[in-house]
C-alpha positions as CSV (number, residue, x, y, z in Angstrom):
1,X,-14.4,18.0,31.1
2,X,-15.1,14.5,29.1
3,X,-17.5,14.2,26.6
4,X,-17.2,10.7,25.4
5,X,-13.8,10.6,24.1
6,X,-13.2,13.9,23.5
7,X,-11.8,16.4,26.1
8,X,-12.1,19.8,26.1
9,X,-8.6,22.0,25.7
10,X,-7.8,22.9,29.2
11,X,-8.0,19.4,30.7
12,X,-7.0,17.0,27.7
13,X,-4.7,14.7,28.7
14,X,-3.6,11.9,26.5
15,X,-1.4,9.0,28.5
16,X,1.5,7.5,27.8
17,X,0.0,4.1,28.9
18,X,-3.4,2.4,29.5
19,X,-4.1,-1.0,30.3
20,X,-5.3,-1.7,26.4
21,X,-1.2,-1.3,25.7
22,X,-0.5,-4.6,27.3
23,X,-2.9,-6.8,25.2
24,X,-1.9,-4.8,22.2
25,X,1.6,-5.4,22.9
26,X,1.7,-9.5,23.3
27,X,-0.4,-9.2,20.1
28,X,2.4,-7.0,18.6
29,X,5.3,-8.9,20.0
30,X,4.4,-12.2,18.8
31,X,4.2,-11.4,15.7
32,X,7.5,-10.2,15.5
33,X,9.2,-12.5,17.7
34,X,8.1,-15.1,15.1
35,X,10.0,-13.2,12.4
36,X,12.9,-13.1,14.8
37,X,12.7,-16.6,14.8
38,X,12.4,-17.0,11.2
39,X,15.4,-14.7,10.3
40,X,17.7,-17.0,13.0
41,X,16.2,-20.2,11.6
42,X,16.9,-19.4,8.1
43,X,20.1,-17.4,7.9
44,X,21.3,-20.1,10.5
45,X,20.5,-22.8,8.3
46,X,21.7,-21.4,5.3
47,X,25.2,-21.5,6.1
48,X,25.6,-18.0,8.3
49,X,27.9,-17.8,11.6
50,X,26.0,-17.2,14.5
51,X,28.1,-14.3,15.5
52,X,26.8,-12.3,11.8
53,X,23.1,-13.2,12.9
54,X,23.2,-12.5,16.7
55,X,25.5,-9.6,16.8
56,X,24.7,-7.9,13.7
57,X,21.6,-8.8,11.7
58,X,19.0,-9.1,14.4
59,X,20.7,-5.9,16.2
60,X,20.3,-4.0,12.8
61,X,16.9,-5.1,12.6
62,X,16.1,-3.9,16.2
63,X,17.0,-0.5,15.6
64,X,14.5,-0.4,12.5
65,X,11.9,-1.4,14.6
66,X,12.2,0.5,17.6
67,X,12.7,3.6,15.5
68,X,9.8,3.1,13.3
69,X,8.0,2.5,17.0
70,X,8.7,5.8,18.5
71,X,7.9,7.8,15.5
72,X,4.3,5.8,15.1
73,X,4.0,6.2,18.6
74,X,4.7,10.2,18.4
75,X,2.3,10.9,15.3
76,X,-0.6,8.9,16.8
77,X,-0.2,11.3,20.0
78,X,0.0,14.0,17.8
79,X,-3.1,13.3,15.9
80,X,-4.5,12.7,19.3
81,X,-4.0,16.3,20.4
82,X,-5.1,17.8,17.2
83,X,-8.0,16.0,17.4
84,X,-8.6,15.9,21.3
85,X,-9.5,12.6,21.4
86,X,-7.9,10.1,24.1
87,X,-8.7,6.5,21.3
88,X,-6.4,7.2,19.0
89,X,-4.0,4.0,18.1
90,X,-0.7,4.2,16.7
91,X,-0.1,2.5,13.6
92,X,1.5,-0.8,14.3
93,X,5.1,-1.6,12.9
94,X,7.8,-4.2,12.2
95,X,9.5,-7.0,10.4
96,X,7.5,-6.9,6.7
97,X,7.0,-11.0,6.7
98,X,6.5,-10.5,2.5
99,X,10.2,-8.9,2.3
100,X,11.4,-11.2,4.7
101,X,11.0,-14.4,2.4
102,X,11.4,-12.7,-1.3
103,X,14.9,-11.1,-0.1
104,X,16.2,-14.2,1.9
105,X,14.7,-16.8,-0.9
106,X,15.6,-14.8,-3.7
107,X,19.0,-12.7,-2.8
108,X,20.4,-14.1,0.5
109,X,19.9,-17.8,-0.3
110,X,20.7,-17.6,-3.9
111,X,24.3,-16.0,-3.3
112,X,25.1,-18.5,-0.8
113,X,24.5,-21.4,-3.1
114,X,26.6,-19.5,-5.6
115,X,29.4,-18.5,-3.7
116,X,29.3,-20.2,-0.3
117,X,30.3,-16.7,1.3
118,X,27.9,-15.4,3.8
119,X,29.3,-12.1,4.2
120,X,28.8,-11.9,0.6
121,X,24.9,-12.7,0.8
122,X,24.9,-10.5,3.8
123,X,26.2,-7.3,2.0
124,X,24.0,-8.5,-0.9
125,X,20.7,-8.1,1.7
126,X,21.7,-5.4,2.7
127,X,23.1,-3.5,-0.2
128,X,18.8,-4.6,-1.2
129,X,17.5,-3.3,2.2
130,X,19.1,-0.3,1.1
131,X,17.6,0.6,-2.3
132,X,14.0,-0.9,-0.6
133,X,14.1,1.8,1.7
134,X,14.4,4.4,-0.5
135,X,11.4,3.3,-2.8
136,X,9.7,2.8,0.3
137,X,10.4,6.5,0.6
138,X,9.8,7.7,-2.4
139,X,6.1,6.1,-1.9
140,X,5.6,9.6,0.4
141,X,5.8,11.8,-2.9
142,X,5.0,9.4,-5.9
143,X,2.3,7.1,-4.3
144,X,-0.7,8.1,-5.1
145,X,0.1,8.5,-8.5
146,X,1.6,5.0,-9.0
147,X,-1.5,3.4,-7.6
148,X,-3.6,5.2,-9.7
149,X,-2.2,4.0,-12.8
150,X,-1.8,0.1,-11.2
151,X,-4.7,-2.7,-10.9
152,X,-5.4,-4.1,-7.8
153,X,-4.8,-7.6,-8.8
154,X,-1.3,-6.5,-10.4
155,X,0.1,-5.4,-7.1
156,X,-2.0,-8.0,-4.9
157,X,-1.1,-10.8,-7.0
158,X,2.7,-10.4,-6.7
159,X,2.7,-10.4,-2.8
160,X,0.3,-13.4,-2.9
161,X,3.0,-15.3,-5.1
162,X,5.4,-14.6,-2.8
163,X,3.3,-15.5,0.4
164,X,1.5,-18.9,-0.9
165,X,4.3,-20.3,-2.2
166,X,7.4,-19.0,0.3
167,X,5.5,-18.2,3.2
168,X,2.6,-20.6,3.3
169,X,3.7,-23.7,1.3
170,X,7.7,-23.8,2.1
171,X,6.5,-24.3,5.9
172,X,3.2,-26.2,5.6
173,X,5.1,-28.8,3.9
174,X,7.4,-28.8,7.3
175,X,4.5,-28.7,9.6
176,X,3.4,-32.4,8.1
177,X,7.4,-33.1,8.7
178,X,6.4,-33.6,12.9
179,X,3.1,-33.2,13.1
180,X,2.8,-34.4,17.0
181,X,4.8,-31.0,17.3
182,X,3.2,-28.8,15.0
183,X,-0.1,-29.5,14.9
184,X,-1.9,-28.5,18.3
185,X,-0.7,-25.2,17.5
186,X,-2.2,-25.2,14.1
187,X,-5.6,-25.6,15.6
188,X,-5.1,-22.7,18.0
189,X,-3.9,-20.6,15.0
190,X,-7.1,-22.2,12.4
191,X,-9.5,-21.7,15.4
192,X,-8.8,-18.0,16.1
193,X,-8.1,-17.0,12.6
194,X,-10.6,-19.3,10.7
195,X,-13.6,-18.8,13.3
196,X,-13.2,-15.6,15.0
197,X,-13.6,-17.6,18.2
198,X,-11.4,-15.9,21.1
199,X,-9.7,-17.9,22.9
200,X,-9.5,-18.0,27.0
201,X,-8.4,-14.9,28.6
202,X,-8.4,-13.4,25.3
203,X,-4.8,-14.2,24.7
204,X,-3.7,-14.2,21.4
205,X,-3.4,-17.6,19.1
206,X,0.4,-17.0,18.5
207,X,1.1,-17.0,22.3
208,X,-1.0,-20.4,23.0
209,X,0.8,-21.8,19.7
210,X,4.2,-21.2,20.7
211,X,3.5,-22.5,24.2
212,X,2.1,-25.5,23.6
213,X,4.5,-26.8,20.5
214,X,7.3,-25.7,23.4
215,X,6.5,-28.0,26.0
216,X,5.5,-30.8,23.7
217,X,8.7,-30.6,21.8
218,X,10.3,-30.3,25.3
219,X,8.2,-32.9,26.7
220,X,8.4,-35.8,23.7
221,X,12.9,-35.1,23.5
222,X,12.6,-33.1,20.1
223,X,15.0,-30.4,21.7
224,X,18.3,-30.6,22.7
225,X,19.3,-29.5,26.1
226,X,23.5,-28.8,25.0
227,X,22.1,-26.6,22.3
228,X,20.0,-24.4,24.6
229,X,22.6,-24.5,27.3
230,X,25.4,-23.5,24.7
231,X,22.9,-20.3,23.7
232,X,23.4,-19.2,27.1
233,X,26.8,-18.5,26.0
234,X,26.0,-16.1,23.3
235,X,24.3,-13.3,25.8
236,X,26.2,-10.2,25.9
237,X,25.5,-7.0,24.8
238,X,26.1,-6.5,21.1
239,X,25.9,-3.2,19.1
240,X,26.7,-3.5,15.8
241,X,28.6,-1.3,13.7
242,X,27.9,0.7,10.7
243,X,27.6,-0.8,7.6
244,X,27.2,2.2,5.5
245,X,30.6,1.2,4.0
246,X,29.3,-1.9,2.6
247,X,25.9,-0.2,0.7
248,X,27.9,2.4,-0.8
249,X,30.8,0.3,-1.9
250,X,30.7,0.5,-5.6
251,X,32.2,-3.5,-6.3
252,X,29.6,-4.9,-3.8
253,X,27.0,-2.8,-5.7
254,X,27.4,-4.0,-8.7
255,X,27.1,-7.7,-7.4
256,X,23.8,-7.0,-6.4
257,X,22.5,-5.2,-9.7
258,X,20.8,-8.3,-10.3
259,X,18.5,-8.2,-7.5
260,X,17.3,-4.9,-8.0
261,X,14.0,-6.5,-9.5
262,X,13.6,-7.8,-5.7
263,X,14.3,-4.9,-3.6
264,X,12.9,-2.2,-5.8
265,X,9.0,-3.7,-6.4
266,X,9.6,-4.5,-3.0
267,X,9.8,-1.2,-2.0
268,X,7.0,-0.2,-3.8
269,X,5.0,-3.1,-2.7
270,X,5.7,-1.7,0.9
271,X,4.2,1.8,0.5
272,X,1.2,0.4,-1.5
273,X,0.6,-1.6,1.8
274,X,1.3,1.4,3.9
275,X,-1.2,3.2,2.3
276,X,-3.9,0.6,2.2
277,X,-3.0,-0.3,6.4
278,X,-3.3,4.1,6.7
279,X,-6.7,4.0,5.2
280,X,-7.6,1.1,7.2
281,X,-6.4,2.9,10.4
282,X,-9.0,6.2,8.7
283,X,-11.9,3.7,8.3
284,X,-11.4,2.9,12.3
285,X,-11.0,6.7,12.8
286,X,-7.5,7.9,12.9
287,X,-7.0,10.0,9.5
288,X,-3.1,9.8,10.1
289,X,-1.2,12.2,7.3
290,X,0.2,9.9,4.5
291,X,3.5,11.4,3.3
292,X,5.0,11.5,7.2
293,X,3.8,8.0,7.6
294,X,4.9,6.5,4.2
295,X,8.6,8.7,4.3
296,X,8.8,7.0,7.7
297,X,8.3,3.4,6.2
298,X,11.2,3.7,3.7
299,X,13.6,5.6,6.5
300,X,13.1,2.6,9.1
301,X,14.5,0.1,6.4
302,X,17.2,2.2,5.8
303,X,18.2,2.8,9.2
304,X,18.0,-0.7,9.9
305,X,20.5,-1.5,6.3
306,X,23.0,1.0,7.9
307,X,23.1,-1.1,11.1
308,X,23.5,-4.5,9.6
309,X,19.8,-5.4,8.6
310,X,19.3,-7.0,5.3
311,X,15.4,-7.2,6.0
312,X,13.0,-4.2,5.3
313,X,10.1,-3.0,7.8
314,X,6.7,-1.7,7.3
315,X,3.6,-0.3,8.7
316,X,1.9,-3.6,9.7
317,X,-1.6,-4.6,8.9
318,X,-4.4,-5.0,11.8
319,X,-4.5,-1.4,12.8
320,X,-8.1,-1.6,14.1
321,X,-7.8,-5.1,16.0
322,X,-5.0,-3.4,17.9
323,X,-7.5,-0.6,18.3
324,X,-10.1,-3.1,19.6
325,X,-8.1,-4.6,22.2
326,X,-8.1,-0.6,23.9
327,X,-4.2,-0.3,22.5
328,X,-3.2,3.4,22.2
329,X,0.5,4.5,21.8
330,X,2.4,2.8,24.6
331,X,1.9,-0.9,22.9
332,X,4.6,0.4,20.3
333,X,7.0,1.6,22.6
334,X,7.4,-1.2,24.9
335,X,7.3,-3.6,21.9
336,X,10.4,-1.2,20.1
337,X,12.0,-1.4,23.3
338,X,11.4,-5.1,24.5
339,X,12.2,-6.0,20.6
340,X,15.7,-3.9,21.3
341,X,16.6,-5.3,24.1
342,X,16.1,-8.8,23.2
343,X,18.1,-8.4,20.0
344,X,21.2,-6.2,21.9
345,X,21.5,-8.9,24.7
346,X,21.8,-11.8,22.3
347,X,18.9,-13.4,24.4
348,X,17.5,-14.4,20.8
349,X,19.5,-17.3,20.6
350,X,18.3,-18.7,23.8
351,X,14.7,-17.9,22.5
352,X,16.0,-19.8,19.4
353,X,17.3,-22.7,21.6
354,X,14.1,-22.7,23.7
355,X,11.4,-22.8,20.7
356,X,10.8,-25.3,18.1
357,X,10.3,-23.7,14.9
358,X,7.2,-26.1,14.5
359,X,5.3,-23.7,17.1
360,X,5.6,-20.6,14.6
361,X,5.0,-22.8,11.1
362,X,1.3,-22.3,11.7
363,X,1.5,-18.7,12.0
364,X,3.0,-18.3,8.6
365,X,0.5,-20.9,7.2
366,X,-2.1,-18.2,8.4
367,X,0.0,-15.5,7.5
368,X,0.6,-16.7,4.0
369,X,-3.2,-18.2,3.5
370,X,-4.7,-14.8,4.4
371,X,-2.5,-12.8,1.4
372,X,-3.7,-14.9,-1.0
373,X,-7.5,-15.2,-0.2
374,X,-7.0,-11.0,0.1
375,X,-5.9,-10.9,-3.2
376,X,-8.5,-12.0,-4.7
377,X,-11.3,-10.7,-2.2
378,X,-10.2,-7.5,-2.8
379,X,-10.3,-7.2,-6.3
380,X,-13.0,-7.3,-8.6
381,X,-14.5,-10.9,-9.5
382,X,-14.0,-11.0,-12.8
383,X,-10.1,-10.1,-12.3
384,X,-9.6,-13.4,-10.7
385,X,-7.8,-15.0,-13.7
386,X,-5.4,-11.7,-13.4
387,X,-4.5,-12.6,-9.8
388,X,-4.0,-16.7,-10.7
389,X,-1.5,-15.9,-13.9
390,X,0.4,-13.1,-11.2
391,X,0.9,-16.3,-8.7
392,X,3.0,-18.3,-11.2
393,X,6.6,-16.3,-11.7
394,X,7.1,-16.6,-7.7
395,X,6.4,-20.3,-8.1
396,X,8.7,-21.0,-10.2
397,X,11.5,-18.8,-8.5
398,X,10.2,-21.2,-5.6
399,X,10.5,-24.1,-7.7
400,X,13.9,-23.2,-9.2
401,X,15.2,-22.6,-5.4
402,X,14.6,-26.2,-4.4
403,X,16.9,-27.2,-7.7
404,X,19.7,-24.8,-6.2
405,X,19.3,-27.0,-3.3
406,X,20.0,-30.9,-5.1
407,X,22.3,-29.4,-8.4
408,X,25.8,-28.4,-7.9
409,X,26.0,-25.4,-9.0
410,X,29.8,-25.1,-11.4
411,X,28.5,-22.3,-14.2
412,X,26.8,-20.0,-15.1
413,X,23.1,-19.3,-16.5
414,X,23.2,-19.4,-20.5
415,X,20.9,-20.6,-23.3
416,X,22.7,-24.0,-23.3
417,X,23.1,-25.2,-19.2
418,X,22.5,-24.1,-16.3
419,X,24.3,-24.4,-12.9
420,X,26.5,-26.8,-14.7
421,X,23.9,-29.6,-16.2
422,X,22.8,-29.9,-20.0
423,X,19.0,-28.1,-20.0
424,X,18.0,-30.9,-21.9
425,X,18.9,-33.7,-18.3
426,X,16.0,-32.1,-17.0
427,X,12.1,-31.1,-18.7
428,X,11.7,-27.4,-19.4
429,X,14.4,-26.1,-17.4
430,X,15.4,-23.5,-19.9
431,X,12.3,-22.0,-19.4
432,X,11.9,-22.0,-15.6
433,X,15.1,-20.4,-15.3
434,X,14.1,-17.6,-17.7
435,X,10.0,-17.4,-16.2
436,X,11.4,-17.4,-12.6
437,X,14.3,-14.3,-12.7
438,X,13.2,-11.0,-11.4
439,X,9.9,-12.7,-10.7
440,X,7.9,-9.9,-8.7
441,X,8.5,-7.5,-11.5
442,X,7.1,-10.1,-14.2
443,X,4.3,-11.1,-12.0
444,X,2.9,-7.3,-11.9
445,X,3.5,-6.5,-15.1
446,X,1.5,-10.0,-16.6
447,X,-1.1,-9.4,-14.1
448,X,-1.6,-5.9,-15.1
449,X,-2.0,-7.2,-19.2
450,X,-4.2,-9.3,-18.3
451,X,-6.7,-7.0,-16.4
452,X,-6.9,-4.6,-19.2
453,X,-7.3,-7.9,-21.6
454,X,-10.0,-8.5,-19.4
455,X,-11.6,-5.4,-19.5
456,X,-10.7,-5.0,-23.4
457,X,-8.6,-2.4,-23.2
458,X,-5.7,-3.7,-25.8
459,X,-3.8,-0.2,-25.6
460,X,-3.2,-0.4,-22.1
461,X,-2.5,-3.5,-22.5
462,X,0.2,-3.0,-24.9
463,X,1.7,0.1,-23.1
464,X,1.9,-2.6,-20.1
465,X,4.0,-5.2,-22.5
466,X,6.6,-2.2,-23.4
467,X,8.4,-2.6,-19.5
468,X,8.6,-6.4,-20.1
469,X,10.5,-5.9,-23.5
470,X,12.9,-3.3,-22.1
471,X,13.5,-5.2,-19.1
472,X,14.0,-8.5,-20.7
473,X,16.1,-6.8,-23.2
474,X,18.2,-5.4,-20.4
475,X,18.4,-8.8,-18.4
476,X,16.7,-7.2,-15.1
477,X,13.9,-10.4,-15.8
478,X,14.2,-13.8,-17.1
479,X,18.1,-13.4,-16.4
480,X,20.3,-14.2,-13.4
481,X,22.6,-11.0,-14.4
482,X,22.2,-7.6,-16.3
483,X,22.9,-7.3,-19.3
484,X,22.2,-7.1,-22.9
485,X,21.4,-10.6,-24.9
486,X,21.4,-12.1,-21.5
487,X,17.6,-13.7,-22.0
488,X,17.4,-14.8,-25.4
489,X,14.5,-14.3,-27.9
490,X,12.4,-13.3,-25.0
491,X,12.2,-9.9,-26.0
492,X,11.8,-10.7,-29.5
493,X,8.6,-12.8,-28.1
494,X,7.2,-10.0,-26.0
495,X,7.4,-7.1,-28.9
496,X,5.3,-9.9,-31.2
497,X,3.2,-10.2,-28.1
498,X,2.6,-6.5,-28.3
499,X,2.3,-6.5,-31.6
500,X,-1.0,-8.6,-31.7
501,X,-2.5,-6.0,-29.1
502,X,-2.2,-3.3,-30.4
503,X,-3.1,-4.7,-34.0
504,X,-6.7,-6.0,-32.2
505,X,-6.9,-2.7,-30.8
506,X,-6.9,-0.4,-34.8
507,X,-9.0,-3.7,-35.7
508,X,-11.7,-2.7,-33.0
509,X,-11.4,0.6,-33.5
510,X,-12.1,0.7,-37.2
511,X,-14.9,-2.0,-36.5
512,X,-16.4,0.3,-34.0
513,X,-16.2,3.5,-36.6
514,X,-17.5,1.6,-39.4
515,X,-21.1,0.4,-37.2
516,X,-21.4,4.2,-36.3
């Protein structure tokens, strides 16, 4: 017996796969077979053999996925039977675009202007993908509690950093580069996104975007025919091997101490996601259990660092559009095991070969366009100046990377050069190296002062300037490497800082007792 979508206990029947799946799926897929893209693009342009980034790093990252997949796909059944309802979505997972950019832009990219050795940036990412996992665990049991304690606009505003700058501006800037290729996919993408207008068939933006930019980079000579036929070579089944060695080796862990102010807010960025995508998914009806969801989160990234992967996964927003479309479980599976199969068959660098990059920039335009606008649509009005000041550490990290990119890089950070030049040859680059190091951790922390500021509430806003003095004083920001006296007087500066806050906040007080 049916009653709406609820089914009474001796005939419920929940399917593996209705026709909803499908159109959830190409939704699904495209959006991470654009970060498959990304990852060959930029490790491939960075300097990284083919063979690392075909046969290990996209395999690693395949397993993350389809694992995530199948357990998202089991707990949404689950609920489904509990509940007796046959509408129930699964939560929809991959590739965390955010993570993607901070750790290839600010661990990957750095060590191989350093070094010049990509295995070295590669254990680095993963070493990071690691220790992001396990904060992405540890969001199961500490949450709730973190969140509670954390403005809005100090976690929003460090994600938007990273997306309008990394995401958004890094490949706008290369959209204007060929526009002829580029830019009939942008309208597809603005249309959709910026209208709500469907487009025909109801196919997705992405698909039509990556379509058309093909066959007019096809069409107009932009891509080479040797490349795509030498791609061919590259299919064969790959499974990688175990990298646990590499995480747990204690000389490659101590090269990567400096980026633990990447992966770790990273990791906590990631639950704080998971948790706002989990009460999306309630506010469409599916009241999925937190802790199994969020433990889940942080245990795909690390399955996927034991396999090779150096990027981190996570519960992706857009739970109830996937809902919408009629999608129920079976759209995760097939895109875990299409995603798999793709990566293990080394068909990715045909796909590579095949689409212009230009097709996808649009995408992350969108994708990076929408963080920031949330950031400050989803956080009180008057917290807006919060938000802006958060934007402005990942700026400069983007900044300082395009410097890595034109200045030979022969020393070593200090209060006198940097990579090598005199600080003096060029304007204020003593203090862009020290504001742009460990920038997601700086960006949170400044944000949350200046929310409390805003509200006048100078003794949380000084109990918020005691983490940037210990972890200036400790070198984990405003320092390329940990260690004591590593970033100046900037602790010196931040304990003065503090000092004025709490001296306006006795002032207040003692004006407030003496008008009572």
């Amino acid at each position: 017996m049916v009653i709406g979508n609820i089914r009474s206990n001796d005939s419920f029947h929940y399917p593996f796969f209705v026709k909803g799946d499908i159109d959830g799926f190409i939704g699904l897929f495209i959006d991470n077979l654009i970060n498959l893209l990304i990852i060959s693009g930029l490790c491939l342009s960075a300097g990284m053999p083919a063979d690392l980034v075909f046969g290990t790093i996209l395999p690693g990252t395949a397993f993350s996925v389809l694992s995530g997949n199948i357990f998202y796909s089991f707990q949404a059944r689950k609920l489904a039977k509990k509940e007796k309802r046959t509408d129930v979505t699964a939560l929809p997972y991959g590739i965390n675009t955010v993570s993607l950019f901070a750790f290839f832009n600010l661990i990957i990219l750095p060590v191989m202007i350093q070094t010049r050795d990509p295995m070295l940036a590669w254990k680095a990412g993963v070493i990071s993908c690691f220790i992001c996992g396990i904060f992405e665990g540890l969001g199961a049991f500490v949450g709730d509690r973190i969140r509670k304690i954390s403005p809005r606009a100090a976690l929003l505003s460090t994600l938007a950093g990273i997306a309008i700058v990394f995401i958004a501006l890094e490949h706008t800037i290369k959209i204007w580069e060929k526009p002829v290729i580029a830019f009939v996919p942008l309208a597809f993408i603005l249309i959709e996104y910026f209208s709500k207008t469907k487009l025909p068939f109801n196919i997705p933006a992405g698909f039509y975007a990556i379509l058309t930019g093909s066959i007019i980079a096809w069409s107009m000579g932009a891509m080479d025919w040797n490349t795509l036929v030498q791609s061919t070579k590259s299919i064969s089944f790959n499974f990688p091997g175990l990298a646990i060695s590499e995480i747990f080796s204690f000389s490659d862990f101590e090269q990567v101490l400096p980026f633990l102010s990447i992966s770790i807010p990273m990791g906590i960025m990631s639950f704080f996601g998971t948790l706002q995508n989990i009460e999306s998914a309630s506010a469409a009806g599916d009241n999925f259990p937190a802790k199994p969801a969020l433990a889940m989160n942080g245990i795909g990234t690390i399955i996927g660092s034991f396999f090779g992967s150096p990027f981190p996964t996570t519960v992706y927003i857009g739970h109830p559009g996937w809902k919408g479309l009629g999608a129920r479980t079976g759209y995760s599976i097939i895109n875990g095991a299409v995603m798999t199969f793709i990566c293990l068959s080394g068909l990715m660098s045909v796909i590579s070969a095949l689409i212009p990059m230009e097709a996808g920039y649009p995408i992350l335009l969108w994708i990076g366009v929408i963080i920031t606008a949330q950031a400050f649509q989803t956080t009180p009005w008057e917290h807006a100046p919060a938000v802006a000041l958060g934007l402005m550490p990942s700026i400069s990290a983007w900044g300082l990377n395009l410097l890595h990119q034109f200045i030979k890089r022969t020393g070593t950070y200090s209060t006198e050069q940097a990579n090598g030049i005199i600080v003096n040859t060029l304007p204020h680059l003593k203090g862009l190296l020290y504001f742009s190091e460990g920038a997601l951790l700086s960006s949170m922390l400044l944000a949350g002062i200046s929310v409390y500021l805003i509200e006048k509430n100078f003794l949380l806003a000084f109990y918020w300037t005691i983490p940037l003095i210990i972890l200036s004083f400790f070198g984990f920001i405003h320092s390329s490497d940990i260690g004591i006296g590593k970033t100046g007087n900037i602790p010196i500066g931040y304990a003065l800082f503090g000092t004025v806050l709490i001296l306006v906040y006795f002032y207040n007080r003692t004006i407030t007792k003496k008008f009572k």
